[in-house]
C-alpha positions as CSV (number, residue, x, y, z in Angstrom):
1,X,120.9,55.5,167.4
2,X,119.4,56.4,163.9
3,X,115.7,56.1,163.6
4,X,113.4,56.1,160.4
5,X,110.3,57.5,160.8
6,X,107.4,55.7,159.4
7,X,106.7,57.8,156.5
8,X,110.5,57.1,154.9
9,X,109.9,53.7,155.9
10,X,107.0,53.2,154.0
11,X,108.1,55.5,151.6
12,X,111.1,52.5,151.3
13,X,108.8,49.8,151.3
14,X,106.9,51.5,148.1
15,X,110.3,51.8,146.4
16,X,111.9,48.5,147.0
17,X,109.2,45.9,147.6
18,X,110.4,44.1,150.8
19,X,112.1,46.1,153.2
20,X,113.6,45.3,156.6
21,X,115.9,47.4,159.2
22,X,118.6,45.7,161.3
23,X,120.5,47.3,163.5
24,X,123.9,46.9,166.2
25,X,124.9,49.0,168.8
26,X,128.2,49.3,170.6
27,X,130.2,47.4,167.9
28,X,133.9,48.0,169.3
29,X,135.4,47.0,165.8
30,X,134.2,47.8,162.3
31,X,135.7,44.8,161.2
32,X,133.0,42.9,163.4
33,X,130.0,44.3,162.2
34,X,129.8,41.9,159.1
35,X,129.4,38.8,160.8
36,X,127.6,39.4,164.0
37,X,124.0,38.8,164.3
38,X,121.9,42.2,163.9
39,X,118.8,43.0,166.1
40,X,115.7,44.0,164.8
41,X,113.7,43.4,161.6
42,X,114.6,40.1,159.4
43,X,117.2,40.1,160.8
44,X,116.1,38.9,164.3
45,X,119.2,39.4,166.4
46,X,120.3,36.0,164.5
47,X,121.6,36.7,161.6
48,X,124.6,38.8,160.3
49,X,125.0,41.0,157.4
50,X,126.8,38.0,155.5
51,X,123.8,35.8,155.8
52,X,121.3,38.5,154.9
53,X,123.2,38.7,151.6
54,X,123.2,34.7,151.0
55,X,119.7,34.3,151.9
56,X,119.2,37.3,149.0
57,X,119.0,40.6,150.8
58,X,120.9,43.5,148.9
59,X,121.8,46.3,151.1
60,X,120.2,49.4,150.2
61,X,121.7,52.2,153.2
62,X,124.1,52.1,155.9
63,X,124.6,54.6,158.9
64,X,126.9,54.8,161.2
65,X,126.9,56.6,164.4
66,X,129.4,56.4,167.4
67,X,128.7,55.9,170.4
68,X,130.5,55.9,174.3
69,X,130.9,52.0,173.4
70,X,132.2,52.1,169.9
71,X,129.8,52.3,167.0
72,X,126.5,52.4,166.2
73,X,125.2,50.8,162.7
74,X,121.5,50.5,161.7
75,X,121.1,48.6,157.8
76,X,118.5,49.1,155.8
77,X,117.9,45.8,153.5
78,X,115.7,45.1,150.5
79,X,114.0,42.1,148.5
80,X,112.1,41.2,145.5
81,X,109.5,38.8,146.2
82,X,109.8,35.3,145.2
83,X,105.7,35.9,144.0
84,X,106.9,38.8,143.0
85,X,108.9,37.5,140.4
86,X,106.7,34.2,139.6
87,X,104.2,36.7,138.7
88,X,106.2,38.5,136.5
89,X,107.7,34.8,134.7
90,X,103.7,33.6,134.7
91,X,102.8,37.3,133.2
92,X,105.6,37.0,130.2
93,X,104.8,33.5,129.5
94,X,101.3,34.5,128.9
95,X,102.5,37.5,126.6
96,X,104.8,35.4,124.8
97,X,101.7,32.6,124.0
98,X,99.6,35.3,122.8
99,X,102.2,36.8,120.5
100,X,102.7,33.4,119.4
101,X,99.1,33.0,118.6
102,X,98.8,36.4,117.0
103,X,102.3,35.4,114.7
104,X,100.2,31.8,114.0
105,X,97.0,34.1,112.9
106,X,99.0,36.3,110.9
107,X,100.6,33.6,109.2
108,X,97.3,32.0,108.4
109,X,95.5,35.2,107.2
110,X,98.6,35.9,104.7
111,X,98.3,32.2,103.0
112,X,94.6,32.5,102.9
113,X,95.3,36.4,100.8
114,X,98.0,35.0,99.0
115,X,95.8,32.1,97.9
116,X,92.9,34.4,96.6
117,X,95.0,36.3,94.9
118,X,95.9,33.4,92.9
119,X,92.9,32.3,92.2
120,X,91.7,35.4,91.1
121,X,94.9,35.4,88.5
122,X,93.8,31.8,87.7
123,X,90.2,32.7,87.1
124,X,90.5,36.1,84.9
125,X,93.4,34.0,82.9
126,X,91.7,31.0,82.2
127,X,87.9,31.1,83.0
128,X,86.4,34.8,83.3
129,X,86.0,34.7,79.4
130,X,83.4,32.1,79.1
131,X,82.0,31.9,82.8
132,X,82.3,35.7,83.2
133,X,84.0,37.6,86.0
134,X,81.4,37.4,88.7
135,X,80.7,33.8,87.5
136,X,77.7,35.2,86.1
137,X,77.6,33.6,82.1
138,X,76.2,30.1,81.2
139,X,79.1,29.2,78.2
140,X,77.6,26.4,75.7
141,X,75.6,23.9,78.1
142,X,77.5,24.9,81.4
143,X,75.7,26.2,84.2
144,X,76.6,29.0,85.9
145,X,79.3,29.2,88.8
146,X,76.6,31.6,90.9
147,X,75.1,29.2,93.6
148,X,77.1,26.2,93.1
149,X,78.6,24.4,96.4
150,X,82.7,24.6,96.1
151,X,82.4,20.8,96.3
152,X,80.3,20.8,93.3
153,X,83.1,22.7,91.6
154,X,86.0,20.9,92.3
155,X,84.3,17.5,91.7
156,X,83.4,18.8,88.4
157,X,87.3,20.1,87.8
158,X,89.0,16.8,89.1
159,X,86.3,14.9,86.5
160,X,87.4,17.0,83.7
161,X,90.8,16.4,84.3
162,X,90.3,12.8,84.6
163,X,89.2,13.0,81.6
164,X,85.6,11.3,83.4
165,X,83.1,13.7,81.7
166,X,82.6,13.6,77.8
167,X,78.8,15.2,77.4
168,X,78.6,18.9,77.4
169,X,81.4,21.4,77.4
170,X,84.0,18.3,78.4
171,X,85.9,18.3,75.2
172,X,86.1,22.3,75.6
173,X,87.2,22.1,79.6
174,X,89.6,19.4,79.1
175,X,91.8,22.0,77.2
176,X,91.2,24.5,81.0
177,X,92.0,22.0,83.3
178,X,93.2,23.3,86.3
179,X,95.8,21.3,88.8
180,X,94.9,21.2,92.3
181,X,96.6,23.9,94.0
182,X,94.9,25.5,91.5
183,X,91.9,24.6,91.7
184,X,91.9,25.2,95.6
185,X,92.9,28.7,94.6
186,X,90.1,29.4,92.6
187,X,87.4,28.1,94.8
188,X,88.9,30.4,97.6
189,X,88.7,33.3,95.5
190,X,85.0,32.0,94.2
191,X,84.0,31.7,97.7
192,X,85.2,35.4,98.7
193,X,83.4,37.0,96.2
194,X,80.2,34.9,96.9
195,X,80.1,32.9,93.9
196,X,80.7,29.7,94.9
197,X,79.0,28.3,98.1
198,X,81.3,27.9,101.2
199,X,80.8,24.0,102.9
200,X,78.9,23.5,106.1
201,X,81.6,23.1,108.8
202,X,80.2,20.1,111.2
């Protein structure tokens, strides 16, 4: 009969992951050799080829020799790992969270730009000419933007638009009130370019 040495056999193992040889000797009828039970390996002189394919075995090489008897067939079968393939399922769901995250990030950061942007369109239209680019001018009896908390900022917007503050600049503001996705806008742009003062996260 057929033997492997145990250089192809490993050689097998490295190729296929689980490996296994069965084999049958003196089989007087090819027609046989599917269902009777195979010697050696997995296959433990108990089970046939037939159940080696239902329990998941694929058959990778068949030789057949003949003998005084009749033939001679040694099978060489193969498996992937059940771990092997939980690890791979564990492995992609781990790849598909993270690209999840990184789609969730990207998302995030692209809002955040978009919304600076605005503000920055905001600002230059409406405020830059009194309070200066940089926040830098004191218009009339305004203070500057430089060093004030964003809170400070969007109190003061929401008052004027509330018409709550009358001393001052008020009668000028009232006429650059901003609405509040505005006003968000602006205090992100304010805050990127260090003029306004970011809040303390608790």
């Amino acid at each position: 009969m057929y033997k492997y040495s145990a250089l192809t056999f490993a050689l097998l193992t490295s190729l296929f992951g689980d490996v296994t040889m069965c084999y049958k000797e003196n089989i007087a009828s090819p027609s046989k050799v599917e269902t009777t039970p195979l010697d050696g390996g997995e296959c433990k002189s108990k089970y046939s080829v037939t159940d080696m394919k239902n329990s998941g075995w694929i058959i990778k090489d068949i030789i057949a020799t003949k003998s005084d008897s009749g033939l001679n067939y040694t099978y060489t079968f193969s498996k992937v790992t059940t771990t092997s393939n939980t690890i791979s399922q564990e492995n992609l769901q781990a790849q598909l969270i993270l690209l999840d995250k990184q789609k969730e990030l990207q998302v995030k950061e692209d809002k955040e730009t978009k919304s600076i942007l605005d503000g920055k369109k905001t600002y230059e239209k409406q405020c830059a000419s009194c309070h200066g680019f940089k926040g830098e001018l004191e218009p009339h009896t305004s203070s500057k933007l430089i060093g004030m908390s964003s809170e400070d900022f969007d109190d003061s917007m929401r008052a004027y638009n509330l018409r709550d503050k009358d001393k001052g600049a008020a009668i000028l503001m009232n006429t650059y009130t901003l609405m509040s996705g505005e006003r968000k806008d602006v205090i992100k742009y304010l805050e990127s370019i260090d003029v306004l003062i970011k809040p303390v996260k608790k």
